[in-house]
C-alpha positions, -999 to +999 in steps of 0.1 A: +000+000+000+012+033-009+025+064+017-002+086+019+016+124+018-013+139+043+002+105+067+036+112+060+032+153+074+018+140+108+050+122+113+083+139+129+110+142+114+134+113+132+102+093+120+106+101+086+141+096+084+135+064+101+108+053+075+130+064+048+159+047+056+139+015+055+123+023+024+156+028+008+173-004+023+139-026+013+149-008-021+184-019-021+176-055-014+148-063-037+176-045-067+201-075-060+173-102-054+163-091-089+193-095-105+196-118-134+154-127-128+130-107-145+119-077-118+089-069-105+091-035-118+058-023-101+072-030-066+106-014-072+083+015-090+061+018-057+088+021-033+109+048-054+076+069-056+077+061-014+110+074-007+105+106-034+073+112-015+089+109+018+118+132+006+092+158-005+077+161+030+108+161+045+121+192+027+085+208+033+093+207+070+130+217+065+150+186+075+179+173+050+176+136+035 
């Protein structure tokens, strides 16, 4: 299920930079499971759109990525 931005704005910022992290590592992982297979391009897809989403809110409330 996709990060909602209006969810992400409640969050603080050591939140989001906790979620993102995570995001980015889950990222990371499923790039080298996919190696050499046929990727699921919609998951990898999702979770970039995730992280940019989580970046966005992140500069809206002034914290660097």
């Amino acid at each position: 299920m996709p990060l909602e931005a209006r969810e992400l704005r409640e969050l603080t910022p050591e939140e989001l930079l906790r979620k993102l992290d995570e995001l980015q590592r889950e990222l990371f992982t499923i790039r080298l499971r996919v190696a050499g297979q046929q990727p699921n391009t919609t998951k990898i897809g999702a979770l970039r759109r995730d992280v940019a989403r989580l970046k966005t809110v992140l500069t809206e409330k002034g914290v660097r990525a």
